[in-house]
TIFI-601647 format. One record per residue (C-alpha): residue in three letters; x, y, z. Coordinates in nm, 2 decimals, always signed. Example, Ala and Ser with C-alpha at 12.3 -4.5 7.8 and 13.67 -1.06 7.14 Angstrom:
BEGIN
ATOM:resn:xx:yy:zz
ATOM:Ala:+1.23:-0.45:+0.78;
ATOM:Ser:+1.37:-0.11:+0.71;
end
This chain:
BEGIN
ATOM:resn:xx:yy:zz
ATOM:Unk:+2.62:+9.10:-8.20;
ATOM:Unk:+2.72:+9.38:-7.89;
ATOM:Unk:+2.43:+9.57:-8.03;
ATOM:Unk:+2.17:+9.31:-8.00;
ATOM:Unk:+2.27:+9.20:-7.65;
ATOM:Unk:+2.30:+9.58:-7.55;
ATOM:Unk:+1.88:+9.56:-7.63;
ATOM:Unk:+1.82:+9.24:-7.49;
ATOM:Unk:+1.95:+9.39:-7.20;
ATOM:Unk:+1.77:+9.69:-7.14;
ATOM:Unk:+1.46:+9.49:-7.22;
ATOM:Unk:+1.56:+9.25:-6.97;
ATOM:Unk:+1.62:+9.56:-6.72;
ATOM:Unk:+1.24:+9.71:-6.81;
ATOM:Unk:+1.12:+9.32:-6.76;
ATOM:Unk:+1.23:+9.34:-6.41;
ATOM:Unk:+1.11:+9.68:-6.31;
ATOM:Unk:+0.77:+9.61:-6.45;
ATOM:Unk:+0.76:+9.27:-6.24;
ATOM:Unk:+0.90:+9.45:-5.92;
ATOM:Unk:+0.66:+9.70:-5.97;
ATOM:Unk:+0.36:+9.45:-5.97;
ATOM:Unk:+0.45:+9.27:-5.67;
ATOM:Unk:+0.18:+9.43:-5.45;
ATOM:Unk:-0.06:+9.27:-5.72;
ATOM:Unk:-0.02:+8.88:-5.93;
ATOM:Unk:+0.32:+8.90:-5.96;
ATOM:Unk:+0.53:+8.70:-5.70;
ATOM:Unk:+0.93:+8.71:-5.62;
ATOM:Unk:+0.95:+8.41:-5.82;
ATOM:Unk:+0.88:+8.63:-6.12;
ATOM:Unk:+1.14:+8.89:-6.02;
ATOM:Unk:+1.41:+8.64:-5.96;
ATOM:Unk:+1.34:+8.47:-6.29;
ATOM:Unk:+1.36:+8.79:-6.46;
ATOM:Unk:+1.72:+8.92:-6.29;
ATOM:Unk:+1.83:+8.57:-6.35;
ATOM:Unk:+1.80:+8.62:-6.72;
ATOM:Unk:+1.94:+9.00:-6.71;
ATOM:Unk:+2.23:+8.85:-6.51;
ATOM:Unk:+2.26:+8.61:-6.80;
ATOM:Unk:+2.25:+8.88:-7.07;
ATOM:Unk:+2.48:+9.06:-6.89;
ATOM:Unk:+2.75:+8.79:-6.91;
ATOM:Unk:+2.64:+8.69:-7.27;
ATOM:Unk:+2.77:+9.10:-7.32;
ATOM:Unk:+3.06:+9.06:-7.18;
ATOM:Unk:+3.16:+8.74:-7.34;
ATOM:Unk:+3.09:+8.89:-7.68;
ATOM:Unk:+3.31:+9.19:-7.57;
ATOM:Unk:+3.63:+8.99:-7.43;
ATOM:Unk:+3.91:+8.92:-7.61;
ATOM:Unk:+4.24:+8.84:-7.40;
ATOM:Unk:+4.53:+8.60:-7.50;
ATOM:Unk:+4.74:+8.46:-7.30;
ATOM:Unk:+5.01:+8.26:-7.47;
ATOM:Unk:+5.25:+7.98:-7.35;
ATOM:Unk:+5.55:+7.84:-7.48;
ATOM:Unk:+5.42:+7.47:-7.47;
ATOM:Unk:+5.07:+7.30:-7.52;
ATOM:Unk:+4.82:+7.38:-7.30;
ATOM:Unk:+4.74:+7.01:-7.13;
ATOM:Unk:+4.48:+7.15:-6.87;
ATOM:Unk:+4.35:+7.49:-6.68;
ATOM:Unk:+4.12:+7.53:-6.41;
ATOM:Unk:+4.05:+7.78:-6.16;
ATOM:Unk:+4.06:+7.71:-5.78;
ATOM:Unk:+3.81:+7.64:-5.54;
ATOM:Unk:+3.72:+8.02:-5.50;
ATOM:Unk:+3.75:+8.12:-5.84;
ATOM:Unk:+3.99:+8.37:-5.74;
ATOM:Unk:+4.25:+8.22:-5.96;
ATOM:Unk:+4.33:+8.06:-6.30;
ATOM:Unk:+4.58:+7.78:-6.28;
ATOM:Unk:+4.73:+7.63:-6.64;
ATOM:Unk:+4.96:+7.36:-6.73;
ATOM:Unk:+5.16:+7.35:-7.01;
ATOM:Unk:+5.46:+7.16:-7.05;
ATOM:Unk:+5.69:+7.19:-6.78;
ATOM:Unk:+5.53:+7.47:-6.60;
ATOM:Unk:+5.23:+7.54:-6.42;
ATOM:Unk:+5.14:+7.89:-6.43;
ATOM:Unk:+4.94:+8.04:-6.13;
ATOM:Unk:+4.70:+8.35:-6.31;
ATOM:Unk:+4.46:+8.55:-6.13;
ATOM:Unk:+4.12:+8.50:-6.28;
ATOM:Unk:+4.02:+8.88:-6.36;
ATOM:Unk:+4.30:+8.99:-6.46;
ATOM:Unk:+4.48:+8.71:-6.63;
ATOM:Unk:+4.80:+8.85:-6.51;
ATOM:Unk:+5.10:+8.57:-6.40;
ATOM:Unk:+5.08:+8.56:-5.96;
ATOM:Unk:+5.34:+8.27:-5.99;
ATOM:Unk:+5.54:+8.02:-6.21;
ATOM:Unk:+5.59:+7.67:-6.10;
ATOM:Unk:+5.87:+7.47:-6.30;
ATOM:Unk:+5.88:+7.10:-6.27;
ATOM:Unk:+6.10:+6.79:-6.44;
ATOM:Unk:+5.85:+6.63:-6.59;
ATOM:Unk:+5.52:+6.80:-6.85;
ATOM:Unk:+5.24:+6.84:-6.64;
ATOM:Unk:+4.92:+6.68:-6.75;
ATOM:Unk:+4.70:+6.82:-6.48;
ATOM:Unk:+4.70:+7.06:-6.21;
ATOM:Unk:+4.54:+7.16:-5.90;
ATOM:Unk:+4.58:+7.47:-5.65;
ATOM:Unk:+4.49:+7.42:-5.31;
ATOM:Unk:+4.57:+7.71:-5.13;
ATOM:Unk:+4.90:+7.81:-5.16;
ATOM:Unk:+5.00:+7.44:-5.27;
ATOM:Unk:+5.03:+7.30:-5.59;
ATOM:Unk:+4.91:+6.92:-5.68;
ATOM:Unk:+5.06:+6.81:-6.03;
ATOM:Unk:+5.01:+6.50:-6.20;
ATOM:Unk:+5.32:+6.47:-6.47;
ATOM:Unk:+5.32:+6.19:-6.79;
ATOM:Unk:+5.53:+6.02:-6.57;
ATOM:Unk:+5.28:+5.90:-6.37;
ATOM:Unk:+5.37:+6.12:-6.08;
ATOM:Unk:+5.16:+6.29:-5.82;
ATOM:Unk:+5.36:+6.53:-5.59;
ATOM:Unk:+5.22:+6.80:-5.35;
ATOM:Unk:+5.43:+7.10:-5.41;
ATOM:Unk:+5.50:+7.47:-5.27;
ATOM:Unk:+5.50:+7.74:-5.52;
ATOM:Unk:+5.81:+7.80:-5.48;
ATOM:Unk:+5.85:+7.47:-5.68;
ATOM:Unk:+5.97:+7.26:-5.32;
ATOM:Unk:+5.82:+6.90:-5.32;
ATOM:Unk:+5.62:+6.86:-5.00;
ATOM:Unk:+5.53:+6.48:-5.07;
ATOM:Unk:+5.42:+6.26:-5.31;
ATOM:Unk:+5.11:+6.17:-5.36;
ATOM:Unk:+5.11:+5.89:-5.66;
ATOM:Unk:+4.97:+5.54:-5.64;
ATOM:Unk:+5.11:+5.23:-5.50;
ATOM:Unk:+5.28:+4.95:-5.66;
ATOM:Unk:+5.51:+4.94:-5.95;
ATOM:Unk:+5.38:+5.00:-6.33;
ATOM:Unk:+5.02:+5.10:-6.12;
ATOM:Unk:+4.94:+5.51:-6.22;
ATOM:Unk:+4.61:+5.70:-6.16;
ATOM:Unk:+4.34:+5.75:-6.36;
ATOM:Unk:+4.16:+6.00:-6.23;
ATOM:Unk:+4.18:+6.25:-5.90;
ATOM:Unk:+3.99:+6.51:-5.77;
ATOM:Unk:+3.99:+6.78:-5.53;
ATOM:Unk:+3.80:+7.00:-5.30;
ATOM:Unk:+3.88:+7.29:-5.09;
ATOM:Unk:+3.92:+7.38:-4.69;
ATOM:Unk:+3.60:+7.50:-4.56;
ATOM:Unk:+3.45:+7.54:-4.24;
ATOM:Unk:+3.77:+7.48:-4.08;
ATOM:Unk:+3.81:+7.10:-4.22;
ATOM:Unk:+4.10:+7.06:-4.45;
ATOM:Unk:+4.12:+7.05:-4.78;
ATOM:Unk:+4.10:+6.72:-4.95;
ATOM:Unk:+4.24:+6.49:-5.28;
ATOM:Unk:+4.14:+6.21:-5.37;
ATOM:Unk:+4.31:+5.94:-5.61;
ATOM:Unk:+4.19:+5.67:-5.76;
ATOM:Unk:+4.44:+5.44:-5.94;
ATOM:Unk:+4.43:+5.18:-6.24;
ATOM:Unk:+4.45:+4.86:-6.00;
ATOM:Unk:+4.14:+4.99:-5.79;
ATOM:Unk:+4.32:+5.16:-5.52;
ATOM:Unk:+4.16:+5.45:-5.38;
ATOM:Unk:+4.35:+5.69:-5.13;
ATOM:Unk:+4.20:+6.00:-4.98;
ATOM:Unk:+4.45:+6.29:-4.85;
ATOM:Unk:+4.38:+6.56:-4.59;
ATOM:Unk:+4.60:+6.85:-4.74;
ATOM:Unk:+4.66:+7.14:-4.47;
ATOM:Unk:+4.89:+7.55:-4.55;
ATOM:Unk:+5.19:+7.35:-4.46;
ATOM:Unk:+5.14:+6.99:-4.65;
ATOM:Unk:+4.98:+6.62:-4.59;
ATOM:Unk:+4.80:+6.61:-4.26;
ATOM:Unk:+4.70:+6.22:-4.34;
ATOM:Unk:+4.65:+5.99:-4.54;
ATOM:Unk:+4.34:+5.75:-4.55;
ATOM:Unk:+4.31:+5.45:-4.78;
ATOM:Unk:+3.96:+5.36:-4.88;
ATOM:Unk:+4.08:+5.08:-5.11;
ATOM:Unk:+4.41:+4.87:-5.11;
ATOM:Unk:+4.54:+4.79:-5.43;
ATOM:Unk:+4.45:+4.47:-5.61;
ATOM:Unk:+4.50:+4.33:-5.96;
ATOM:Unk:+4.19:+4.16:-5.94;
ATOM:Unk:+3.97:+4.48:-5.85;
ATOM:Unk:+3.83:+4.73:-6.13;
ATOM:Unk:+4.00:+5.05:-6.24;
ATOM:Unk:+3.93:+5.35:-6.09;
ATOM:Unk:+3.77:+5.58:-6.37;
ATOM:Unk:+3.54:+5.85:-6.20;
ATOM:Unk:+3.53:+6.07:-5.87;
ATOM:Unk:+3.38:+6.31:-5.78;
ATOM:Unk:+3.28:+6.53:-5.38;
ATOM:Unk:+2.98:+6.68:-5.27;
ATOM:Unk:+2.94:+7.05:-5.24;
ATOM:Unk:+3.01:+7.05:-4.85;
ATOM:Unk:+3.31:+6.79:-4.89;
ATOM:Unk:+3.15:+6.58:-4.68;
ATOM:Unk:+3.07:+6.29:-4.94;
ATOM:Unk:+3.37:+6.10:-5.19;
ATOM:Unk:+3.16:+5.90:-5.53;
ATOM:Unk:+3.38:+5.69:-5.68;
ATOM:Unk:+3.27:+5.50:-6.04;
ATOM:Unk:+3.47:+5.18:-6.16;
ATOM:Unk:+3.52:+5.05:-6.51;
ATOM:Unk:+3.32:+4.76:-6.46;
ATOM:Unk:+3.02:+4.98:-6.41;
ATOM:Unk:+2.98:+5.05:-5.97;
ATOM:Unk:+2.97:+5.33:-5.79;
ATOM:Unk:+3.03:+5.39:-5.40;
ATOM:Unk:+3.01:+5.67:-5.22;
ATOM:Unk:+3.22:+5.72:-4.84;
ATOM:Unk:+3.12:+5.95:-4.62;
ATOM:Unk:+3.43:+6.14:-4.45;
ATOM:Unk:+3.54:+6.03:-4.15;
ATOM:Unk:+3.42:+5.68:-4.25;
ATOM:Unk:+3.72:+5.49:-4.39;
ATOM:Unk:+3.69:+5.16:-4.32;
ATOM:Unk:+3.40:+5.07:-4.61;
ATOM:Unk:+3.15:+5.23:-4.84;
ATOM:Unk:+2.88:+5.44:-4.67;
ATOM:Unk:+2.68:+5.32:-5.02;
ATOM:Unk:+2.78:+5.02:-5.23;
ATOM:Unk:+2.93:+4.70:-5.16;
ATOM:Unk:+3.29:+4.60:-5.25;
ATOM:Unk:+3.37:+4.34:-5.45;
ATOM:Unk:+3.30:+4.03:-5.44;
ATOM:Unk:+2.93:+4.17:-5.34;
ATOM:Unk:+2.76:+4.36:-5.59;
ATOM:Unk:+2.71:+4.74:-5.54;
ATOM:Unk:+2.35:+4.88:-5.53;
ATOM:Unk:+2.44:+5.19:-5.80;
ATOM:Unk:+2.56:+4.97:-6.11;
ATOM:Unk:+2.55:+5.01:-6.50;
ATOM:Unk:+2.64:+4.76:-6.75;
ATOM:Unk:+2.98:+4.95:-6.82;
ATOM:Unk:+3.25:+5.15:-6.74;
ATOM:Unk:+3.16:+5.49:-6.56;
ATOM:Unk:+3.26:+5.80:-6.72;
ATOM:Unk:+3.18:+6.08:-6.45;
ATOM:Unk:+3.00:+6.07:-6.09;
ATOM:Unk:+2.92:+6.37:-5.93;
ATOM:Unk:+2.71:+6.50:-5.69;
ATOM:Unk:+2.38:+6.81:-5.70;
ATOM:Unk:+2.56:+7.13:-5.58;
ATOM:Unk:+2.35:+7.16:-5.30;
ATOM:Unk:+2.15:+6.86:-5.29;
ATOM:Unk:+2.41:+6.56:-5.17;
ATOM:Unk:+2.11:+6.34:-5.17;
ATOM:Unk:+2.13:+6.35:-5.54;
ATOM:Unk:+2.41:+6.13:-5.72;
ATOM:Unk:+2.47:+6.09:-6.10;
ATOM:Unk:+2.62:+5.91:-6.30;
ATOM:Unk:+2.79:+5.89:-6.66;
ATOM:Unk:+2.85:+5.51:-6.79;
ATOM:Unk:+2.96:+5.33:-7.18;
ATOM:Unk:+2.62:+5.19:-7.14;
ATOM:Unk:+2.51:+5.51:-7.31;
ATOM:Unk:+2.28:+5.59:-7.02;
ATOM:Unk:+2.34:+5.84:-6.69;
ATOM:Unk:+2.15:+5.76:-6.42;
ATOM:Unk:+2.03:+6.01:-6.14;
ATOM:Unk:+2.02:+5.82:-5.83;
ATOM:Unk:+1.83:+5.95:-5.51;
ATOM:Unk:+1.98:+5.83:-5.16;
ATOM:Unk:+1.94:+5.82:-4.84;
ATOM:Unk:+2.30:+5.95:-4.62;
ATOM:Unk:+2.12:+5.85:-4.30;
ATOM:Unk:+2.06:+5.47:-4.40;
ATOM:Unk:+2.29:+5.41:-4.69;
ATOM:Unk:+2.06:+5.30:-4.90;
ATOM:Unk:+1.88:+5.40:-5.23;
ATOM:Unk:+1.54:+5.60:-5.21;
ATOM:Unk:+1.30:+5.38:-5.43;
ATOM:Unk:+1.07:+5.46:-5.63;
ATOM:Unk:+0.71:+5.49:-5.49;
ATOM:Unk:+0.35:+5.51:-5.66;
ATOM:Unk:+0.39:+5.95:-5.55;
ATOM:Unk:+0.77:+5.99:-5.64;
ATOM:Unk:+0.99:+5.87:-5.93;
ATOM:Unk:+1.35:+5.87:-5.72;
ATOM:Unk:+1.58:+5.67:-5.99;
ATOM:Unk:+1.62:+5.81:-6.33;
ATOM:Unk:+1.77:+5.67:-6.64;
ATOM:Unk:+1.89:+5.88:-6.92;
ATOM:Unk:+1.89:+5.69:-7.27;
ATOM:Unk:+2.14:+5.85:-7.52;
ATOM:Unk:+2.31:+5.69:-7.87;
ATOM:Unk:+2.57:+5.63:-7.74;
ATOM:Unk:+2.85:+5.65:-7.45;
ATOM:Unk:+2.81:+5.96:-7.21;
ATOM:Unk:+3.08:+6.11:-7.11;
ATOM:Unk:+3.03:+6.39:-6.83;
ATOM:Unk:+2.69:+6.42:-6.63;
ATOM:Unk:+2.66:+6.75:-6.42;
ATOM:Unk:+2.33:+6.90:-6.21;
ATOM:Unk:+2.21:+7.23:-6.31;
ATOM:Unk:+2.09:+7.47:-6.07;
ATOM:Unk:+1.90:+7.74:-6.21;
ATOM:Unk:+1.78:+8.02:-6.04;
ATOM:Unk:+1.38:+7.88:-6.18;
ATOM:Unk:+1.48:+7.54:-6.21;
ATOM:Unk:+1.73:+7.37:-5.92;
ATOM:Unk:+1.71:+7.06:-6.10;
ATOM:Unk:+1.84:+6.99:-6.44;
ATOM:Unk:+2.07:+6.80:-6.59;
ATOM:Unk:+2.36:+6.85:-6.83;
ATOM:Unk:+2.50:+6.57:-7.06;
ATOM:Unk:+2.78:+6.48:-7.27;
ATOM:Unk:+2.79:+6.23:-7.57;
ATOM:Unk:+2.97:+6.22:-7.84;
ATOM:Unk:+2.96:+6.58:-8.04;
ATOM:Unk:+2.68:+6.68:-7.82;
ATOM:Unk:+2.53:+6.86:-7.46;
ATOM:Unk:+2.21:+6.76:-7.35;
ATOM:Unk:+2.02:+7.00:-7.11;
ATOM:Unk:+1.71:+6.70:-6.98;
ATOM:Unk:+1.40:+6.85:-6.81;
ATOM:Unk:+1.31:+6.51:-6.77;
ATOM:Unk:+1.38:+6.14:-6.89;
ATOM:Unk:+1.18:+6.19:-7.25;
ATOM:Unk:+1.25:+6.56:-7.29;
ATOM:Unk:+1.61:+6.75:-7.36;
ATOM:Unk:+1.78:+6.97:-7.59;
ATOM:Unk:+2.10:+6.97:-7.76;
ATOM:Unk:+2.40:+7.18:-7.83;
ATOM:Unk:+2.61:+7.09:-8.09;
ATOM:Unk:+3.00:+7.10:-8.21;
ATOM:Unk:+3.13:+6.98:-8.57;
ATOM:Unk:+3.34:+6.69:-8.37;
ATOM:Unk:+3.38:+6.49:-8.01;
ATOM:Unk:+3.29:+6.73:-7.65;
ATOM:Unk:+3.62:+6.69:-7.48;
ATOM:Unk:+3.46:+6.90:-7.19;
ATOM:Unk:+3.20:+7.11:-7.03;
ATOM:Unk:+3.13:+7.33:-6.75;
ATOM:Unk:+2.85:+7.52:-6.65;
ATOM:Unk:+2.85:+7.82:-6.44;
ATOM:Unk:+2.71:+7.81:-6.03;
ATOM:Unk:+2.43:+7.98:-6.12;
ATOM:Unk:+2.33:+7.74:-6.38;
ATOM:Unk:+2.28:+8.00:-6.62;
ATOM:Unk:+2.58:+7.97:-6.84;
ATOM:Unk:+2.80:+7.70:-7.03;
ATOM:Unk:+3.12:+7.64:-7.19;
ATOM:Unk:+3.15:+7.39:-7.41;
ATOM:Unk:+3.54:+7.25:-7.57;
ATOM:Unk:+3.55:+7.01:-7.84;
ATOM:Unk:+3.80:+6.85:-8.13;
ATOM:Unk:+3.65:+7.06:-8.36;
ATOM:Unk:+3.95:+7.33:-8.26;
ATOM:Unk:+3.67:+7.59:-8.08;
ATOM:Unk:+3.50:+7.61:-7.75;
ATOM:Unk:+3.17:+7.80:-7.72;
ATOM:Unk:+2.98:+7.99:-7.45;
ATOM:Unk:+2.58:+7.88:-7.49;
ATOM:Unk:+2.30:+8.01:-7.22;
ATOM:Unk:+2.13:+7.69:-7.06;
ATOM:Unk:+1.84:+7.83:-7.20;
ATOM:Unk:+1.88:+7.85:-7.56;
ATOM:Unk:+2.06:+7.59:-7.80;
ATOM:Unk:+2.22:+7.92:-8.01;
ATOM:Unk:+2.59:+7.98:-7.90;
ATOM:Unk:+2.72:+8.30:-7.78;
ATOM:Unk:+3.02:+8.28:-7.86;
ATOM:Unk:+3.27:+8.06:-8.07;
ATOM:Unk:+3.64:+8.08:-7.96;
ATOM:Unk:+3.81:+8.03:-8.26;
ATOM:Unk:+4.22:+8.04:-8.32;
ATOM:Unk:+4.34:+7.73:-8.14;
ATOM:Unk:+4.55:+7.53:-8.39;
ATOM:Unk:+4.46:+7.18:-8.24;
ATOM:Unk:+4.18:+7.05:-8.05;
ATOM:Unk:+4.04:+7.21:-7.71;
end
């Protein structure tokens, strides 16, 4: 209840004044941060079980993210992609398209939309098609894409990867396509695309197959795989099935995991001077297999505040926070995980599933929040 959190809060508050107080004796700043990390996490907890804002659409909602800043909240649903700022949840911009829109992405002030006609086309928000950014080939679509944002004066950048294994990297600048690189030509004979993910600084592309590789390319580099062979060679980060999710520790690009049908994620540690995986040694454990029941859908890092690196799973009607390979809890819906998130700070997750709800949990207790009910189909 708002009461209850309203204690744990002020309890929390007196938990960090005591600890800042006792720094001059045994306590250290590690204690302090802990301790604000946890009020900061209260504090959210109270403001989730406070909020209560509805923003209705005329069509199904097919997909909503926020941009790379968080500044704003962009939705899909049918048609029309509507542009929201992320405070506020007030309408910035409307974006009306031929086709329903299954996914969107904001890049700036361009639009990227990927329709359920196969179509990927860079657009203005004015609605003015700026280029088209869809796969090659006729009857060939992609799977999966994914973007990052300009930074450190580089370009933005959004990736495709396509069912007949192409794999096409594009530098997006304010006015449109600045280039286009192609990591992988088209093939029948070559594995679907079915995972990608960037590192934090954009510097680093993973890319997971349905025959169970992974490959990462390091930008700049288009001619071949900084790590992992192309086919016909075997690639040094393989399961024994189709990979689900790849993506990268938010501050750690060293760190690589990945989510197969093998019903294992792996954690891989490697080296982006050589190319090569870290191995294991008789100090250091490097490579780290996750066992679950069965498939494994998404794999993220968590970086807490006391804790820089766990690891958050998704299987079936399940999330799995691991502390190591034999030990992890669980956070449970009444049907399948369709998706999770968990906030920068590591602190905080959202959960959606089949079961019609989504919840907000703390990554450190397996006791939702929150649990958004009223949607009339799954989330």
């Amino acid at each position: 209840t708002v009461a209850a959190l309203e204690q744990q809060v002020a309890s929390a508050e007196a938990q960090r004044d005591r600890l800042a107080e006792a720094l001059a004796g045994s306590a250290g700043d590690g204690d302090v941060e802990v301790a604000a990390a946890r009020l900061g996490g209260l504090r959210r907890e109270l403001e989730v079980a406070r909020a209560d804002d509805i923003v209705a659409f005329d069509a199904p909602v097919a997909d909503a993210r926020y941009n790379g800043d968080g500044s704003r909240l962009v939705v899909a649903a049918g048609r029309e992609v509507a542009i929201l700022d992320a405070a506020r949840l007030s309408r910035l911009a409307t974006v009306k398209v031929a086709s329903s829109v299954e996914h969107a992405w904001l890049l700036g002030e361009l639009l990227v939309t990927y329709t359920d006609d196969w179509r990927l086309q860079l657009l203005s928000l004015d609605g003015k098609a700026l280029a088209d950014l869809s796969c090659g080939g006729t009857g060939n679509s992609a799977f999966t894409a994914v973007a990052t944002p300009a930074r450190d004066g580089k370009p933005a950048q959004f990736a495709v990867g396509c069912y007949d294994g192409e794999l096409t990297l594009w530098d997006i600048g304010p006015q449109g396509v600045l280039a286009r690189h192609a990591l992988v030509e088209g093939d029948d004979a070559l594995a679907t695309v079915t995972a990608l993910g960037f590192s934090g600084d954009g510097q680093w592309l993973a890319a997971g197959d349905n025959k169970g590789a992974a490959r990462v390319w390091k930008r700049g580099q288009t001619d071949k795989p900084f790590i992992g062979s192309m086919p016909p060679a075997a690639s040094s980060l393989q399961h024994a099935d189709a990979i689900r999710d790849i993506g990268f520790h938010p501050s750690e690009p060293t760190l690589l995991t990945t989510a197969s049908d093998d019903h294992t994620t792996r954690v891989w540690s490697i080296d982006l001077v050589t190319g090569l995986l870290i191995p294991n040694s008789a100090e250091q454990k490097t490579q780290h297999k996750l066992q679950h029941d069965r498939s494994v859908q998404r794999t993220r890092f968590v970086a807490r505040v006391d804790d820089q690196f766990r690891l958050m799973t998704v299987s079936d009607k399940r999330v799995y926070f691991w502390t190591d390979e034999a030990t992890r809890d669980e956070r449970r819906h009444d049907d399948t995980v369709t998706d999770a998130n968990v906030s920068a700070d590591g602190e905080m997750l959202v959960t959606a599933s089949n079961d019609g709800t989504a919840r907000v949990w703390s990554s450190r207790s397996s006791t939702p929040i929150a649990v958004l009910r009223g949607h009339r189909n799954e989330v």
